[in-house]
N, C-alpha and C positions, 0 to 999 in steps of 0.2 A: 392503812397501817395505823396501828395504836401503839402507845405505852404503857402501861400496867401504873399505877399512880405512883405506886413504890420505887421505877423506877430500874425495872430489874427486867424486864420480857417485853418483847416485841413482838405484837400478833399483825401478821399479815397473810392477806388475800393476794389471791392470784386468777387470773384468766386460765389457767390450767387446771379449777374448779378443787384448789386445795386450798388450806389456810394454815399456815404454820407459823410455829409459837418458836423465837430465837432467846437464849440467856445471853442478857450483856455482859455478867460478872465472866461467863466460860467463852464469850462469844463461840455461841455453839445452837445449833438446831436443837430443840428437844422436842416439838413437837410436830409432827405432819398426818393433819384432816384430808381425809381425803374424800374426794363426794364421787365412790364408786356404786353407788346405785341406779343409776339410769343406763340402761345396754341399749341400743338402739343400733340400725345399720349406718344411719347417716351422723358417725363420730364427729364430726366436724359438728353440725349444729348443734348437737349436742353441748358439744366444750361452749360455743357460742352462748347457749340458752342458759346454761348455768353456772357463768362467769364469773366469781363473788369481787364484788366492784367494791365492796368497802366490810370492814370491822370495825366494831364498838366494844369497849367494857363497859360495864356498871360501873359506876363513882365508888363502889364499895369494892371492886373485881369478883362478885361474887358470879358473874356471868359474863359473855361473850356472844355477840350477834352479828353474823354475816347477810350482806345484800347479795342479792345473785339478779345475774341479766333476766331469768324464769320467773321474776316477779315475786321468789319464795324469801324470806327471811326463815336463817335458821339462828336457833338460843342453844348455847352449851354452855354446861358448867365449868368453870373456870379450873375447880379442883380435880375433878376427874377426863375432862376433854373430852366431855361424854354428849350427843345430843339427847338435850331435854326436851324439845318442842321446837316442830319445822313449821311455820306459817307460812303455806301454800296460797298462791295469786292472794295474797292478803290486800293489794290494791292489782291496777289492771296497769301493766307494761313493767320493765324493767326497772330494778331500787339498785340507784345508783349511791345512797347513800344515808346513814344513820346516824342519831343524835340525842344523846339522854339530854332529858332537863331536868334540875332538880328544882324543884317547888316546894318551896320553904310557907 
C-alpha cells in the first residue's frame, strides 16, 4: 500500500490479483485493476502466482508499479490506470517488493 505524495489516494494490492486506487477526501474506491488475463483450470494457483505483494509511485505520481508472486512487475500510468509496460520474470522467483530512489 502507497500514498500519493499529495496526499489524497491510496493505491493498494491485493492477493486477489487486483489493485485499487481509494480517495481520502470522498473515502471512496475510485479505482479497481484487475488482472483478468490469465484463464487457466487450476484458479487457485493462479490467484497464487499472481498475487501483487506490493505498490510504488514515482516521487513525481506520474506512474504506479505493482510486484506480483509470478515474478512480473507491472508500470501503469498514474493518469489514465492504464498499463504501460508488464515486465515479465524480470528477475527469477517472486517480488515481494518495490522502491524508487532518487539520485540526485
Amino acid at each position: 500500500m502507497v500514498l500519493t505524495s499529495d496526499d489524497r489516494f491510496i493505491v493498494a494490492g491485493s492477493w486477489d490479483r487486483s489493485i485499487k486506487v481509494y480517495d481520502l477526501q470522498t473515502k471512496t474506491q475510485v479505482h479497481n485493476l484487475e488482472d483478468k488475463s490469465k484463464k487457466m483450470l487450476l484458479q487457485s494457483l493462479i490467484n497464487y502466482l499472481a498475487r501483487v505483494n506490493s505498490v510504488v509511485l514515482t516521487p513525481n505520481n506520474k506512474y504506479f508499479l505493482s510486484a506480483h508472486n509470478d515474478g512480473s512487475i507491472k508500470m501503469f500510468d498514474w493518469g489514465t490506470k492504464k498499463l504501460v509496460h508488464h515486465f515479465q520474470k524480470a528477475h527469477q522467483g517472486k517480488k515481494t517488493s518495490l522502491l524508487f530512489l532518487s539520485v540526485v
